[in-house]
C-alpha positions as CSV (number, residue, x, y, z in Angstrom):
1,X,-24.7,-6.5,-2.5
2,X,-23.6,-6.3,1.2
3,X,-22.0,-9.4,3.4
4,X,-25.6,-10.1,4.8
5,X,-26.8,-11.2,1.2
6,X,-24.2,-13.5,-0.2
7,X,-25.0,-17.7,0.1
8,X,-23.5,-19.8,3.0
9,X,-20.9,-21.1,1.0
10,X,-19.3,-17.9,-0.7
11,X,-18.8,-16.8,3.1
12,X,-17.4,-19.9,4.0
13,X,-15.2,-19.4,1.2
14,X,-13.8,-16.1,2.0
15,X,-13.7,-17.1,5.9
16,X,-11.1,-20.0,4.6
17,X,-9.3,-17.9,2.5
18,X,-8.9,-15.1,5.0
19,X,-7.5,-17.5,7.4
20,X,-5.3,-19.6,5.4
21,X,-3.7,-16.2,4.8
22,X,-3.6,-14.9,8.4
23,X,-1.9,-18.5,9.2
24,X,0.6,-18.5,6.5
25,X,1.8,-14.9,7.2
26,X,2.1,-15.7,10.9
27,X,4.4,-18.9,9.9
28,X,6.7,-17.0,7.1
29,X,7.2,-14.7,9.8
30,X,7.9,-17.0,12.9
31,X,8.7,-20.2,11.8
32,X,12.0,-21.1,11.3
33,X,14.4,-24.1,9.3
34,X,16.7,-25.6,11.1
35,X,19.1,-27.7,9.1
36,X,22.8,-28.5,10.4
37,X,25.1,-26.8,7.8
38,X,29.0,-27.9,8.0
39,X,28.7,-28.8,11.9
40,X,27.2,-26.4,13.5
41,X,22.8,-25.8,13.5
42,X,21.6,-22.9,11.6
43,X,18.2,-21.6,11.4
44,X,16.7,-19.3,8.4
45,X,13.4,-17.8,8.4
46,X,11.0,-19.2,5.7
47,X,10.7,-15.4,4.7
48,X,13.7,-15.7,3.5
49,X,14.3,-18.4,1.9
50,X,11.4,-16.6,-0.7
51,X,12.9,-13.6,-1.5
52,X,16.5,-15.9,-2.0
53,X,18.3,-16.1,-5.3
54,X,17.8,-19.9,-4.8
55,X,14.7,-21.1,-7.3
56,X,14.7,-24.5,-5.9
57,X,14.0,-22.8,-2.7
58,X,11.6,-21.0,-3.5
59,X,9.9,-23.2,-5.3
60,X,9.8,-25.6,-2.7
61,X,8.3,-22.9,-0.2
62,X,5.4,-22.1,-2.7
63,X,4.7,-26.2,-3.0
64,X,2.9,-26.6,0.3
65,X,1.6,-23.1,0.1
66,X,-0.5,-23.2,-2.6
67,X,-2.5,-26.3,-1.6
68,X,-2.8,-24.9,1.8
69,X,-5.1,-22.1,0.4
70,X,-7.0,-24.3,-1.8
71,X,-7.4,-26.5,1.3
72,X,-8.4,-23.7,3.1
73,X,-10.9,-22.4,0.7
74,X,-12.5,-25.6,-0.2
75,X,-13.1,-26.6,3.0
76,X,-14.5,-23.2,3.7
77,X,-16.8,-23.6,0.9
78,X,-18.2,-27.3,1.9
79,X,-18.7,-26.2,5.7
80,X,-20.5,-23.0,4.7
81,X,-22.8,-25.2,1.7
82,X,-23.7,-27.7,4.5
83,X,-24.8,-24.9,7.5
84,X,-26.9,-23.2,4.6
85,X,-28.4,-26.4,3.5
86,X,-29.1,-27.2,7.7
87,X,-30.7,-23.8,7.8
88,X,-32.8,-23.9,5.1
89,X,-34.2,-26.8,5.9
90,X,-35.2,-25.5,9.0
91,X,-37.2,-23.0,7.8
């Protein structure tokens, strides 16, 4: 079954999914958290703060991941359902 056959909304699907991830590896990768430790600033890279020692971190990091790729994905789906249910109507 190539690309060209699957429904609107599968696509739209693996579009969201596809860029969730190419936006959540560009800001583990970039992004960084400042916090001011004992006086003076210090910044960490969210990339590490999942591969710490430090559950609490790490679960913390994964919190607003997850959500971002269901989000992502959902939103995906619903845009693609709606531009298949446009185009089949105009046919």
């Amino acid at each position: 079954m190539g690309w060209k056959n699957l429904s609107y909304w599968l696509k739209g699907g693996v579009f969201g999914f596809i860029l969730s991830f190419l936006v959540i590896v560009y800001r583990l990768y970039v992004s960084k958290i400042c916090f001011d430790g004992v006086g003076r600033g210090e910044c960490i890279s969210e990339l590490s703060i999942i591969f710490s020692s430090n559950l609490k971190d790490v679960y913390a990091t994964y919190f607003y991941l997850i959500p971002e790729f269901v989000l992502a994905i959902t939103a995906g789906v619903l845009i693609g359902w709606i531009y298949g249910r446009i185009k089949q109507r105009k046919r």
